[in-house]
N, CA, C and O atoms as a CHARMM CRD file, in Angstrom:
* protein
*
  372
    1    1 UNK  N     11.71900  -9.09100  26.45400 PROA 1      0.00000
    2    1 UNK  CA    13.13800  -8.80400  26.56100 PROA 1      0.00000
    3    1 UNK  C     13.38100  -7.36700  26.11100 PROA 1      0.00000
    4    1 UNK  O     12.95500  -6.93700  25.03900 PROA 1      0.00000
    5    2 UNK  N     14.10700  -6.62500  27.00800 PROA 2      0.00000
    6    2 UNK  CA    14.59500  -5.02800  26.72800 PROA 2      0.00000
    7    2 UNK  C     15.53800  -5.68100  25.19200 PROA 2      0.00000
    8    2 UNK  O     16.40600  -6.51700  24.93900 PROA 2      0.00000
    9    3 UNK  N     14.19500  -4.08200  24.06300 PROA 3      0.00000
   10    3 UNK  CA    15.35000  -4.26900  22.70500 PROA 3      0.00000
   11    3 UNK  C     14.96700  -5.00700  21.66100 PROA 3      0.00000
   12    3 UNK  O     15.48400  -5.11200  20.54900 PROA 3      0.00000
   13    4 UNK  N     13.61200  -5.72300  22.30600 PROA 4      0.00000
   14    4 UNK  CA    13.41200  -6.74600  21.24600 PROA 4      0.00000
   15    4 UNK  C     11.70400  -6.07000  20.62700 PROA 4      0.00000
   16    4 UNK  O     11.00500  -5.93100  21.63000 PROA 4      0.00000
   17    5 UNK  N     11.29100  -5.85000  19.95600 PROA 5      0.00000
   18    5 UNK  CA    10.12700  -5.52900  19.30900 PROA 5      0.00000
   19    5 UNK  C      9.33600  -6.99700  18.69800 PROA 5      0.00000
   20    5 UNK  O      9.91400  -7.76900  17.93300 PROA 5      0.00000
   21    6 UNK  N      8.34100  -7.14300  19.04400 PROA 6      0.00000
   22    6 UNK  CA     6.81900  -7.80100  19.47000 PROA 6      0.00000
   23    6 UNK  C      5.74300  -7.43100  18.46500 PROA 6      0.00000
   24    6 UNK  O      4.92800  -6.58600  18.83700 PROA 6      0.00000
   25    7 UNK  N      5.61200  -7.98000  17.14900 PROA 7      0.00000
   26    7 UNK  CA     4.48200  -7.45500  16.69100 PROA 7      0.00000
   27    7 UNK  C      5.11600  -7.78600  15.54500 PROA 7      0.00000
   28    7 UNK  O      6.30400  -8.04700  15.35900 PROA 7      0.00000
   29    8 UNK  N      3.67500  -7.72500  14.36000 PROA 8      0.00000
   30    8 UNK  CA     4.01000  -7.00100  12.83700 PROA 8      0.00000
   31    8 UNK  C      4.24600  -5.84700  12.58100 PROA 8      0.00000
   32    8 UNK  O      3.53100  -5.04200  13.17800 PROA 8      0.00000
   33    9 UNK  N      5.16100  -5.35300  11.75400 PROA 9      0.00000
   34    9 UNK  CA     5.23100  -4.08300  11.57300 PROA 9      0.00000
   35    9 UNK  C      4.07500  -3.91300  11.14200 PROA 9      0.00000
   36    9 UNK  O      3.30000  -4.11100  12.07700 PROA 9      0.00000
   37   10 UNK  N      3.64100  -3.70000  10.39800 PROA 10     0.00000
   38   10 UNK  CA     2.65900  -3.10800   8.95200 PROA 10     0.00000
   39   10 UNK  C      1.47100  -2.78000  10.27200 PROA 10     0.00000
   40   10 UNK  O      1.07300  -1.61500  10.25300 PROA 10     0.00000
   41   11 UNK  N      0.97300  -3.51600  11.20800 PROA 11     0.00000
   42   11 UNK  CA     0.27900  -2.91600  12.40000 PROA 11     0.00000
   43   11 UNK  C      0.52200  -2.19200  13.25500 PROA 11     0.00000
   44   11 UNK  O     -0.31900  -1.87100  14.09400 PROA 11     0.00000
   45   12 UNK  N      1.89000  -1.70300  13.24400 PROA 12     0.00000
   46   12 UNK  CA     2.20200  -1.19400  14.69500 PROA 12     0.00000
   47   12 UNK  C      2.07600   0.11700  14.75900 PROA 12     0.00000
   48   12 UNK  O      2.33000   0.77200  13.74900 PROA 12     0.00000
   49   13 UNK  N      1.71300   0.67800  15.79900 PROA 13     0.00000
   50   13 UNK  CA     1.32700   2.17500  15.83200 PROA 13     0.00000
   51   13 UNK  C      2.62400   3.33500  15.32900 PROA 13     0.00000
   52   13 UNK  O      3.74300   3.02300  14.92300 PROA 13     0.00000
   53   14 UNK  N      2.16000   4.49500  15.47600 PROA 14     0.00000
   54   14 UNK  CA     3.58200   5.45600  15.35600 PROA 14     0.00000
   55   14 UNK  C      3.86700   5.64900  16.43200 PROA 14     0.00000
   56   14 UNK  O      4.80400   6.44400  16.51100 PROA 14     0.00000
   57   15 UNK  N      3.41400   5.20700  17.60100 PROA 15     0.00000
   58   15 UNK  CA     4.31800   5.28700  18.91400 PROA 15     0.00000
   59   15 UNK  C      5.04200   4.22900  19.40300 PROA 15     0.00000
   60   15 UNK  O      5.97300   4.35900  20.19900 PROA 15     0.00000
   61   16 UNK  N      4.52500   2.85400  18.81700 PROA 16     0.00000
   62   16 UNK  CA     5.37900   1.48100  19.07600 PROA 16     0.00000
   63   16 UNK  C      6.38400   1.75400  18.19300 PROA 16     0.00000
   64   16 UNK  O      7.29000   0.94600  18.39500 PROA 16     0.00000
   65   17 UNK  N      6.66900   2.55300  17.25700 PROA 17     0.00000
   66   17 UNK  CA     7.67000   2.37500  16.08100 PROA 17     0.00000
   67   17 UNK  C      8.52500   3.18300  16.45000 PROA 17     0.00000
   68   17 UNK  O      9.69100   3.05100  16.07700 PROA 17     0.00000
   69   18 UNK  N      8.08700   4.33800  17.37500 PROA 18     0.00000
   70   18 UNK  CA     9.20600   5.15900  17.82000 PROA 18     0.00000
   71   18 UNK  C      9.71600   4.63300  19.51800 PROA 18     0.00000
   72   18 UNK  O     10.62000   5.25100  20.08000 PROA 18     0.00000
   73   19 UNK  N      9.12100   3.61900  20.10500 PROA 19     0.00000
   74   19 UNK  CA     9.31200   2.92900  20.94900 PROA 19     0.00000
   75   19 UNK  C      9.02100   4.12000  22.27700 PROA 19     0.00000
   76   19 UNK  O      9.65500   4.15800  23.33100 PROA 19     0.00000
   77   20 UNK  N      7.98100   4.96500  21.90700 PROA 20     0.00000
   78   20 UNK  CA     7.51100   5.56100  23.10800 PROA 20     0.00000
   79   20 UNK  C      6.03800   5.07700  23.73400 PROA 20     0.00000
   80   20 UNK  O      5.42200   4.25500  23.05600 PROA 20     0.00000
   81   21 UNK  N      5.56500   5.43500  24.71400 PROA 21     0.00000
   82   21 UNK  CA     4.72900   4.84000  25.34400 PROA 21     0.00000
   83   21 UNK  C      3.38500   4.77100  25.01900 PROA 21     0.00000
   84   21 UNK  O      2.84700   5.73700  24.47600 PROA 21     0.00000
   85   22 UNK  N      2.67400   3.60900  25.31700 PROA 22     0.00000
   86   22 UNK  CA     1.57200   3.01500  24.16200 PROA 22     0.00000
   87   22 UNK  C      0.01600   2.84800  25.44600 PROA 22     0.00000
   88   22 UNK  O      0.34900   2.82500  26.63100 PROA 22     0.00000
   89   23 UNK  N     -0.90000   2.78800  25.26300 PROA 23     0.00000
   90   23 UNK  CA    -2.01800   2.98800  26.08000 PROA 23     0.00000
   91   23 UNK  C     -3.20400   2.20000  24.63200 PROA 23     0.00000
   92   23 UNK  O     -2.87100   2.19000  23.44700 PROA 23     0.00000
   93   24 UNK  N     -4.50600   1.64000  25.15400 PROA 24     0.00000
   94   24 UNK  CA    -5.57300   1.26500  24.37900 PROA 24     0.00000
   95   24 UNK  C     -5.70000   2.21400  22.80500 PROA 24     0.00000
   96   24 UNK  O     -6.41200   1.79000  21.89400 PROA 24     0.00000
   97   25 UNK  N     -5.01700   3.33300  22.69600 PROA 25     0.00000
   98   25 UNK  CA    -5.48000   4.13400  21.54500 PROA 25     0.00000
   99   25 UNK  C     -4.10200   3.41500  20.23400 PROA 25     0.00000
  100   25 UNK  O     -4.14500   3.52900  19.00900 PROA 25     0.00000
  101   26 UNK  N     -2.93600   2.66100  21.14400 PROA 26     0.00000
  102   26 UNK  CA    -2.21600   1.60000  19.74300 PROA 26     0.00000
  103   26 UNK  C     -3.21700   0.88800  19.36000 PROA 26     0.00000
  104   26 UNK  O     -3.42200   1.03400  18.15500 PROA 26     0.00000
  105   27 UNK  N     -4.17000  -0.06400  20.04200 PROA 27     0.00000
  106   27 UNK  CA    -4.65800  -1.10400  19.59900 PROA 27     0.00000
  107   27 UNK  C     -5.91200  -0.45700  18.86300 PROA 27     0.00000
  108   27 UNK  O     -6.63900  -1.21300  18.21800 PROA 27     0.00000
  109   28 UNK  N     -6.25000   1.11300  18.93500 PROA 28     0.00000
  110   28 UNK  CA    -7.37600   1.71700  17.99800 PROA 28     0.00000
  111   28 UNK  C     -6.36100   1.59300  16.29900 PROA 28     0.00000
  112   28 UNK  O     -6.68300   1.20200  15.17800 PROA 28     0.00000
  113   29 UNK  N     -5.64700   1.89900  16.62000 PROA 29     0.00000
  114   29 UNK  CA    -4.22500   2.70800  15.51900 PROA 29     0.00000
  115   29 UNK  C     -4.71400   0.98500  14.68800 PROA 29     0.00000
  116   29 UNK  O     -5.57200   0.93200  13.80800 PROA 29     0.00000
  117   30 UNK  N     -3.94100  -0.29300  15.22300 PROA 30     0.00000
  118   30 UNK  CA    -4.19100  -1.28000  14.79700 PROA 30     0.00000
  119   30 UNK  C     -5.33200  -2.13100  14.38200 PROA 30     0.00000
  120   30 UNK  O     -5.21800  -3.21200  13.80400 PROA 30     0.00000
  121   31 UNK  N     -6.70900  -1.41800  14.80500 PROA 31     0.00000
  122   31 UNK  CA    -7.78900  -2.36200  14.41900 PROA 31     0.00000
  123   31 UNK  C     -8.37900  -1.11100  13.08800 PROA 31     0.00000
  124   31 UNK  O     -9.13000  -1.52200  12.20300 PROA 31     0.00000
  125   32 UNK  N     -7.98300   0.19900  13.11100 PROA 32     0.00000
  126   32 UNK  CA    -8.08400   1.13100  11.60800 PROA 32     0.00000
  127   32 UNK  C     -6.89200   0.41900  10.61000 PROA 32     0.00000
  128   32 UNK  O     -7.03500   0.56500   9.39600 PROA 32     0.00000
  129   33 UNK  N     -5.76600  -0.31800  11.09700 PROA 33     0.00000
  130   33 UNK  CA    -5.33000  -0.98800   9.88100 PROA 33     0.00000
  131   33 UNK  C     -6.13900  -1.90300   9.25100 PROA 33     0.00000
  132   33 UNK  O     -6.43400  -1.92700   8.05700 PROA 33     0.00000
  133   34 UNK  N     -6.49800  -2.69500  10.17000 PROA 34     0.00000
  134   34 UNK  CA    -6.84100  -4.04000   9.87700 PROA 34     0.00000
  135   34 UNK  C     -8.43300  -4.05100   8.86400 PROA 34     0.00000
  136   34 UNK  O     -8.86400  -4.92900   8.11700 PROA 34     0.00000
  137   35 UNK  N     -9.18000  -2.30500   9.33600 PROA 35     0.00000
  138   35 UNK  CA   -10.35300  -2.21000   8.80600 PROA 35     0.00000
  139   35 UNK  C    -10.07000  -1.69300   7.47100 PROA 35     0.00000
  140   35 UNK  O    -10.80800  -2.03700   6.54800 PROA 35     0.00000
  141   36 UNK  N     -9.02900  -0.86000   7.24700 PROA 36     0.00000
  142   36 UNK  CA    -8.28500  -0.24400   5.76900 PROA 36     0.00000
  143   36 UNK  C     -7.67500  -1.25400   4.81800 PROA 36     0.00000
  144   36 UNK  O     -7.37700  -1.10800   3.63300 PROA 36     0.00000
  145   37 UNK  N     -7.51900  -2.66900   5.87200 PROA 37     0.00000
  146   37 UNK  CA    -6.80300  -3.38800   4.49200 PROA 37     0.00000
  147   37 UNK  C     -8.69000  -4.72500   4.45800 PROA 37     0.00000
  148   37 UNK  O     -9.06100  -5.38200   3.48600 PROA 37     0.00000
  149   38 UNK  N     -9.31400  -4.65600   5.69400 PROA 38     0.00000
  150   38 UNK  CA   -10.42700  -5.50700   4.52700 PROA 38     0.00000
  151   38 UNK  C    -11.19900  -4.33000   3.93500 PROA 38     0.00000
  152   38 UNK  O    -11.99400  -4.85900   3.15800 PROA 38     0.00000
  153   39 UNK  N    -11.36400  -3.10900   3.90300 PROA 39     0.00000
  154   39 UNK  CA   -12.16000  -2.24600   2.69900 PROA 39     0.00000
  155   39 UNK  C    -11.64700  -2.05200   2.06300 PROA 39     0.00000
  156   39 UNK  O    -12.35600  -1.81200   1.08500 PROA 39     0.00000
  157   40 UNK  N     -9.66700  -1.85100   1.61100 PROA 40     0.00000
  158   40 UNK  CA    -9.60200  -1.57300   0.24100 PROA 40     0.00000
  159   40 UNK  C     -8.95000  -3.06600  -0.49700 PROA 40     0.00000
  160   40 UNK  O     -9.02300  -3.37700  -1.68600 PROA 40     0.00000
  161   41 UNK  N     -8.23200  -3.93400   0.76100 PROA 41     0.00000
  162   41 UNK  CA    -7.57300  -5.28500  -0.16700 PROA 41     0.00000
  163   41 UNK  C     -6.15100  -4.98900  -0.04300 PROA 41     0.00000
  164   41 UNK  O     -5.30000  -5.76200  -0.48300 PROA 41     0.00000
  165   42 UNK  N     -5.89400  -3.99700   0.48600 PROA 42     0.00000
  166   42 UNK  CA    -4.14600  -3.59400   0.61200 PROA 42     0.00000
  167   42 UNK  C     -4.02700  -2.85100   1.83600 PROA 42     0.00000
  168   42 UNK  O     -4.84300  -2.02600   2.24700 PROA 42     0.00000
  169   43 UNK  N     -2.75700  -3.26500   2.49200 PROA 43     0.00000
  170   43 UNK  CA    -2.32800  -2.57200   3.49800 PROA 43     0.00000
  171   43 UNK  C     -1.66700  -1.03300   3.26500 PROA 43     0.00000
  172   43 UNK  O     -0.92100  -0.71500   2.33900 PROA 43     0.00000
  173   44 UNK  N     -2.15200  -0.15700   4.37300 PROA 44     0.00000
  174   44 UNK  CA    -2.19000   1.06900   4.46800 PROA 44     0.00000
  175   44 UNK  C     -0.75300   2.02400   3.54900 PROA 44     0.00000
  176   44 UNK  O     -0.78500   2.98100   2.77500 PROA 44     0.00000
  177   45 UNK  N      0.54700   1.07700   4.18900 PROA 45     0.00000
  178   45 UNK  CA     1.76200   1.32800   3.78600 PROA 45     0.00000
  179   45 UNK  C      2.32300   0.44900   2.70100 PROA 45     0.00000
  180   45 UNK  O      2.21400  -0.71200   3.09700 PROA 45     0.00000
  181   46 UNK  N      2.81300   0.48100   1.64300 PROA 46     0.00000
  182   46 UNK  CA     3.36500  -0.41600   0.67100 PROA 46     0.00000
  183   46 UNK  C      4.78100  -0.50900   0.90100 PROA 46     0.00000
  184   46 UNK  O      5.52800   0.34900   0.43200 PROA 46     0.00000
  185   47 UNK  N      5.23400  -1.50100   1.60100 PROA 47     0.00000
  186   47 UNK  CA     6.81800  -1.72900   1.76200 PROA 47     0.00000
  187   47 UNK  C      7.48500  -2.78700   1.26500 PROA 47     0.00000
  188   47 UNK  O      6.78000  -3.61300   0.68500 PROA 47     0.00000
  189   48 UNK  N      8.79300  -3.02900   1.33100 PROA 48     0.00000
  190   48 UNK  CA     9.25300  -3.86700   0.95700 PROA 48     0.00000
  191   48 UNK  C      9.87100  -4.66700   2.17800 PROA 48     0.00000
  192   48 UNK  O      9.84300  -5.89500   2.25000 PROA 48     0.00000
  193   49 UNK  N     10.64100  -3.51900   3.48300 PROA 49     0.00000
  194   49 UNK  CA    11.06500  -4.35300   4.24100 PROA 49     0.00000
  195   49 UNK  C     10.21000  -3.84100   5.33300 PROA 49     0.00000
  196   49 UNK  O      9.29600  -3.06500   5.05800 PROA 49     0.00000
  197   50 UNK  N     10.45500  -4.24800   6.66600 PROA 50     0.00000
  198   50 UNK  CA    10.49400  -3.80000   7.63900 PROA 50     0.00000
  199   50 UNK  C     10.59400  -1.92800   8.42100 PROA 50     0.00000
  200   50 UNK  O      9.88900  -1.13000   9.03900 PROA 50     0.00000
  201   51 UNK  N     11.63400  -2.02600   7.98100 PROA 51     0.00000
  202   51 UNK  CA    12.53000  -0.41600   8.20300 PROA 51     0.00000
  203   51 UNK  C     11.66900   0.45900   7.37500 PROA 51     0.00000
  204   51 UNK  O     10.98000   1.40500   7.75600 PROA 51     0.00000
  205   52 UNK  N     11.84300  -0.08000   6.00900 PROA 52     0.00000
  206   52 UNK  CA    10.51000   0.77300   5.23300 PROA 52     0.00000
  207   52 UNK  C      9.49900   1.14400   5.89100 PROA 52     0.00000
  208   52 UNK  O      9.27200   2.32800   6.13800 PROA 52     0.00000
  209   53 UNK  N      8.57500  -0.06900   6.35200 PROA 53     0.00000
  210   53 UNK  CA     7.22400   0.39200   7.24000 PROA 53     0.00000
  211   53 UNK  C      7.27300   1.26100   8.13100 PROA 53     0.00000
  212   53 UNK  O      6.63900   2.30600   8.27800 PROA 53     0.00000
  213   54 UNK  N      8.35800   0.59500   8.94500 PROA 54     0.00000
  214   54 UNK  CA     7.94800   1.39700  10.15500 PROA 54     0.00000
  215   54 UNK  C      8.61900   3.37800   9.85100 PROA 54     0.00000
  216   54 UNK  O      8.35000   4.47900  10.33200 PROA 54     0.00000
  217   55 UNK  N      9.42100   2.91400   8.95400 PROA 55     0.00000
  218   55 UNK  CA     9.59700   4.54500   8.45100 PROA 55     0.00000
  219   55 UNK  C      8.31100   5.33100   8.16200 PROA 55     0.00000
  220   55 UNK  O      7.92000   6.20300   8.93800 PROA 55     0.00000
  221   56 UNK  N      7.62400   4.99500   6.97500 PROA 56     0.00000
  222   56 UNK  CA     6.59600   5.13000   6.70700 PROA 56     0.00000
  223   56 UNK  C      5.40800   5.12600   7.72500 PROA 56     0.00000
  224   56 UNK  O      4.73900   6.14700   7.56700 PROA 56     0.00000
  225   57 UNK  N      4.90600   4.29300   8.75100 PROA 57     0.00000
  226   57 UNK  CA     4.41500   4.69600   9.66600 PROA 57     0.00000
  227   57 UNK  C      4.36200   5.72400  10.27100 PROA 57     0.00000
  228   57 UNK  O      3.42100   6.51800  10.25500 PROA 57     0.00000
  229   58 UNK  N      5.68700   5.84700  11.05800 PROA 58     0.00000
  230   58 UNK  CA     6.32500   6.96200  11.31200 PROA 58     0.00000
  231   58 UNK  C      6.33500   8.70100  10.66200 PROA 58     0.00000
  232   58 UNK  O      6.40500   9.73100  11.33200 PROA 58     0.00000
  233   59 UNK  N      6.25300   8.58600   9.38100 PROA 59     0.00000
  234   59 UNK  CA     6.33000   9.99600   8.72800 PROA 59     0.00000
  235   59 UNK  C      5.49100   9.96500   8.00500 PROA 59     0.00000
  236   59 UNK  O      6.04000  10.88900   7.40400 PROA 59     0.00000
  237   60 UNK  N      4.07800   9.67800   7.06900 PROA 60     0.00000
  238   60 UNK  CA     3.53100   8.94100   6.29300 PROA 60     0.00000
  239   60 UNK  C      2.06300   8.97400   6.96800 PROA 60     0.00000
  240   60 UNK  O      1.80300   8.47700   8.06300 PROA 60     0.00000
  241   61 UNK  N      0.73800   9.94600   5.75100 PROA 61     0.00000
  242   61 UNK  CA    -0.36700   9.43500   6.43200 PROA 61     0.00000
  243   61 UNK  C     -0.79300   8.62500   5.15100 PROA 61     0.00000
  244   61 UNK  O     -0.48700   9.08300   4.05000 PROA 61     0.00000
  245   62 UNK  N     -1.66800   7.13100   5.27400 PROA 62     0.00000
  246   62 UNK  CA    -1.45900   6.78700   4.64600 PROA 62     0.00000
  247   62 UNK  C     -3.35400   7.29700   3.61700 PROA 62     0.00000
  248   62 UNK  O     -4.37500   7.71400   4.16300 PROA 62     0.00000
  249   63 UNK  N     -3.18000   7.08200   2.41500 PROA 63     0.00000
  250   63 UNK  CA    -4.62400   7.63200   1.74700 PROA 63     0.00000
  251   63 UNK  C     -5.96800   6.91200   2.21300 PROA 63     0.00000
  252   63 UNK  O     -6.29700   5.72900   2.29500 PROA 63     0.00000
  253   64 UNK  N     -6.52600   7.97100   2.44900 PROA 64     0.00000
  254   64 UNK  CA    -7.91800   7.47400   2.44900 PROA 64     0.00000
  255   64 UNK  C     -8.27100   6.43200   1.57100 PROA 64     0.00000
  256   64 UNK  O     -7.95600   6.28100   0.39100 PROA 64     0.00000
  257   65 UNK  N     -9.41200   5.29100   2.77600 PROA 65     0.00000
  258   65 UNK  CA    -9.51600   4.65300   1.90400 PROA 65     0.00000
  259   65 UNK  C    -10.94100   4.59800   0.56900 PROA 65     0.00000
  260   65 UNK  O    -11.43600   3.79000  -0.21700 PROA 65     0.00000
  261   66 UNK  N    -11.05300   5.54100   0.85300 PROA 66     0.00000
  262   66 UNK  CA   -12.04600   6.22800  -0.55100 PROA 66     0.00000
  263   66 UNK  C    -11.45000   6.24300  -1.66200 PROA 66     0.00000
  264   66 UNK  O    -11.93100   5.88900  -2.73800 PROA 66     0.00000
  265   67 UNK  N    -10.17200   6.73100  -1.42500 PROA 67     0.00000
  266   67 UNK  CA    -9.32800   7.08600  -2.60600 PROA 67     0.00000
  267   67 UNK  C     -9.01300   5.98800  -3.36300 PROA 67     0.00000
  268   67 UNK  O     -8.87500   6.17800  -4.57200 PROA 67     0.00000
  269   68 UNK  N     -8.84100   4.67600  -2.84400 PROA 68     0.00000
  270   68 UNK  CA    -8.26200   3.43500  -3.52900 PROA 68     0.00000
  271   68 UNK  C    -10.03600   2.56700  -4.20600 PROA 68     0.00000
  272   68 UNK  O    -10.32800   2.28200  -5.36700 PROA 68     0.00000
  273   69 UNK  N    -10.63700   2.42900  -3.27600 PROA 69     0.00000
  274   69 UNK  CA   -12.07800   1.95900  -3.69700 PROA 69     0.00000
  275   69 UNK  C    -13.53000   3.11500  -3.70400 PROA 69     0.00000
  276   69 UNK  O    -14.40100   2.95200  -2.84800 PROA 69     0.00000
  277   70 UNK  N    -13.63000   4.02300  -4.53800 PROA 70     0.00000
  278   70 UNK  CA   -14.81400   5.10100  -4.67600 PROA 70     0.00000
  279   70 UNK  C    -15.80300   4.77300  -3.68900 PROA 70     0.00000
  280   70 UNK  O    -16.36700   5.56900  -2.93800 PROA 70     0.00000
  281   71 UNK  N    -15.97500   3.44900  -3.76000 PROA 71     0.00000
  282   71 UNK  CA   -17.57900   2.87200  -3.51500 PROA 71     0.00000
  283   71 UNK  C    -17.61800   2.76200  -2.11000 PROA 71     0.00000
  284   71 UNK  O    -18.56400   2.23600  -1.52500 PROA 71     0.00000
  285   72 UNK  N    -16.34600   3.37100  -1.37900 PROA 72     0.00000
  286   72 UNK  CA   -16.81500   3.15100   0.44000 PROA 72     0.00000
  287   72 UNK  C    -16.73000   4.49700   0.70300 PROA 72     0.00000
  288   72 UNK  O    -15.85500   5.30400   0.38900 PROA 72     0.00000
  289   73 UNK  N    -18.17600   4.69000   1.57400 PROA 73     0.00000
  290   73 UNK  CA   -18.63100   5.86900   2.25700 PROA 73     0.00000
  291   73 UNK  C    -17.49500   6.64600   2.45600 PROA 73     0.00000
  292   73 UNK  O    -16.48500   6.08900   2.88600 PROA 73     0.00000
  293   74 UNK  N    -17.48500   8.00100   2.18200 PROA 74     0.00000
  294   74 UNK  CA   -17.36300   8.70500   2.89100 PROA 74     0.00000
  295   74 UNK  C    -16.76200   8.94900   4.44900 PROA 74     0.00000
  296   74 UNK  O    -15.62000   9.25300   4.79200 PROA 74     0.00000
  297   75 UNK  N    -18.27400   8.63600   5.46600 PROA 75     0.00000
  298   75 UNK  CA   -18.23700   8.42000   7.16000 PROA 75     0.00000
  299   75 UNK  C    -17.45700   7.41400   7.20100 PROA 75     0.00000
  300   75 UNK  O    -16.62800   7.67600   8.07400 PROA 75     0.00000
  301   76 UNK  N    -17.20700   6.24500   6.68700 PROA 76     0.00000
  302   76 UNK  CA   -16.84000   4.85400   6.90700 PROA 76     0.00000
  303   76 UNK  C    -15.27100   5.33200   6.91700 PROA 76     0.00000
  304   76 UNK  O    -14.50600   5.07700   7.84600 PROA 76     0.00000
  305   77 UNK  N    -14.87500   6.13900   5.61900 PROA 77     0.00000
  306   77 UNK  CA   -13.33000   6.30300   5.63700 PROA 77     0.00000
  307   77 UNK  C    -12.68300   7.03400   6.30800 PROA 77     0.00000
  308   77 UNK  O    -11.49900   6.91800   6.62600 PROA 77     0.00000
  309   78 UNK  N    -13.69300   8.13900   6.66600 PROA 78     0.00000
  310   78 UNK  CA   -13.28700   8.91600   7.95000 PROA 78     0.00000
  311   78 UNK  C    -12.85800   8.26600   9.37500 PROA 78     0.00000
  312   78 UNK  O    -12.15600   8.72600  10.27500 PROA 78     0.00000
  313   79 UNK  N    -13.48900   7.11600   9.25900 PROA 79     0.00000
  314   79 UNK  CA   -14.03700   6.61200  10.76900 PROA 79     0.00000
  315   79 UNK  C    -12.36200   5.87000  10.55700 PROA 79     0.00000
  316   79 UNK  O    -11.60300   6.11300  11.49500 PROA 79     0.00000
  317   80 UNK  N    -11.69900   4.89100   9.25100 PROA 80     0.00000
  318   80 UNK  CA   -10.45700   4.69100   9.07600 PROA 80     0.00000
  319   80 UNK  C     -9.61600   5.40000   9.84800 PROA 80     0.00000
  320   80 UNK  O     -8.84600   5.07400  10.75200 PROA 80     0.00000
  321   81 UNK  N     -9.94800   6.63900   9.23600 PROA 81     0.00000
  322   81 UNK  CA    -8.48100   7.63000   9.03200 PROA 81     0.00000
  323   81 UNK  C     -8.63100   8.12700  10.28100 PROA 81     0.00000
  324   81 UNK  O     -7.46600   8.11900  10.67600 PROA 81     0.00000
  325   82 UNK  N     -9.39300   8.62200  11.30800 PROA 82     0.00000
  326   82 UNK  CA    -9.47300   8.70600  12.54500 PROA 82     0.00000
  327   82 UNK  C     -8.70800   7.66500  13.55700 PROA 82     0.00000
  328   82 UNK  O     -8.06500   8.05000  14.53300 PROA 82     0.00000
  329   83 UNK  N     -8.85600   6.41300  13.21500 PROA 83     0.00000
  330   83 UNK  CA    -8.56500   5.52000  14.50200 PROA 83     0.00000
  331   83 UNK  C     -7.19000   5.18300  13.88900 PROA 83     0.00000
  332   83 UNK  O     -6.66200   4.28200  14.54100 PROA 83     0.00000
  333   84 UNK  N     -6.24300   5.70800  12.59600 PROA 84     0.00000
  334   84 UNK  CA    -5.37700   5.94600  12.00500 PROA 84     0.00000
  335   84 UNK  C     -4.40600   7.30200  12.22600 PROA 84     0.00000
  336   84 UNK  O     -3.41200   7.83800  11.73600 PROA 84     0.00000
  337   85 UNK  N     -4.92600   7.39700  12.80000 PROA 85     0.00000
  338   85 UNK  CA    -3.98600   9.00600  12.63700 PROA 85     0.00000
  339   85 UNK  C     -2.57600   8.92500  13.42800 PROA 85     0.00000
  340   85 UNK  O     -2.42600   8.04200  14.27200 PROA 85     0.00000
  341   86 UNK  N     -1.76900   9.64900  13.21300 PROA 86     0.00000
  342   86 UNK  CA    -0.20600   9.40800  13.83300 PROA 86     0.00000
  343   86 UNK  C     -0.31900  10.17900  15.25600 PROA 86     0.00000
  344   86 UNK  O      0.46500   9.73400  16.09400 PROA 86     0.00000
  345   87 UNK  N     -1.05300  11.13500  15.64700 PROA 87     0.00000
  346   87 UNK  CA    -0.81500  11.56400  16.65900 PROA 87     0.00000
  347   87 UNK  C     -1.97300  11.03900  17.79800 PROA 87     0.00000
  348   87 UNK  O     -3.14800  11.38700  17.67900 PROA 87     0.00000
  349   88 UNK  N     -1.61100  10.34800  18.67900 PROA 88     0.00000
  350   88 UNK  CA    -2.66000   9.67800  19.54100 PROA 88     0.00000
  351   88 UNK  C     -3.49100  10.19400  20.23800 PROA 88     0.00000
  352   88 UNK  O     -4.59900   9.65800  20.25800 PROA 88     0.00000
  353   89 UNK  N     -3.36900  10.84400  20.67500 PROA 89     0.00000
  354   89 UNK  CA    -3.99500  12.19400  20.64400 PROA 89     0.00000
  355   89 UNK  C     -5.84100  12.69000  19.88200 PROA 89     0.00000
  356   89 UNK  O     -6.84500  13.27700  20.28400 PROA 89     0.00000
  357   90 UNK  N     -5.49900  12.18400  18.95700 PROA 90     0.00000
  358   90 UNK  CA    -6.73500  12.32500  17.55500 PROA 90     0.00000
  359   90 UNK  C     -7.15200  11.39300  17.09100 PROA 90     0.00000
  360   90 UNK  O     -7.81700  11.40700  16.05600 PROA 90     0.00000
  361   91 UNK  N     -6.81500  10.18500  17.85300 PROA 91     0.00000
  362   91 UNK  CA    -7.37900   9.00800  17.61000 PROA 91     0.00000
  363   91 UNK  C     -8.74500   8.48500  18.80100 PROA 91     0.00000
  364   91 UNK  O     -8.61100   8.97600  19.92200 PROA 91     0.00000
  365   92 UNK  N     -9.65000   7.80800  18.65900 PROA 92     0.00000
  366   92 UNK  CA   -10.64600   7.64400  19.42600 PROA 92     0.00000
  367   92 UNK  C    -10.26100   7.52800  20.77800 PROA 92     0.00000
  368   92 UNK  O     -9.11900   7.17200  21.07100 PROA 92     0.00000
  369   93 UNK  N    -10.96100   7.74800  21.47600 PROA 93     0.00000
  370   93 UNK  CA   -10.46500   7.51500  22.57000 PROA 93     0.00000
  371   93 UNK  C    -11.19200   6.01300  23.40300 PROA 93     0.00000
  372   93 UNK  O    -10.78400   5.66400  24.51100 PROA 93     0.00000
């Protein structure tokens, strides 16, 4: 339905959040969440509501996840923050 948004926030890319057009590199955006919250135990953005997130999505890179647990590589957090990044563009292809 035109208007209606489809998804969890806390996954959704910065282009689903700005409701511009989305191609295989959202669902990269979403499987670097999903790998950032089983290596550190917490999701990327800390919100309370909705609007929060997707704000935060939106403007917000969120920390490496080295920074929260020491003990994961390096390459590994890179490889995160890559398939993470806000501009799609710089995300895997």
């Amino acid at each position: 339905m035109a208007g209606t948004t489809i998804g969890t926030a806390a996954y959704m890319s910065p282009e689903q959040v700005r409701e511009m057009p989305v191609d295989h590199r959202t669902d990269i955006y979403s499987l670097g969440v999903v790998m950032y919250q089983l290596l550190t135990g917490r999701l990327p953005f800390d919100a309370t509501t909705n609007v929060n997130m997707v704000y935060q999505i939106a403007h917000h890179v969120a920390p490496p996840p080295f920074s929260i647990r020491p003990e994961i590589p390096a390459e590994l957090s890179a490889v995160v923050d890559r398939a993470m990044r806000r501009e799609i563009s710089e995300r895997y292809g």
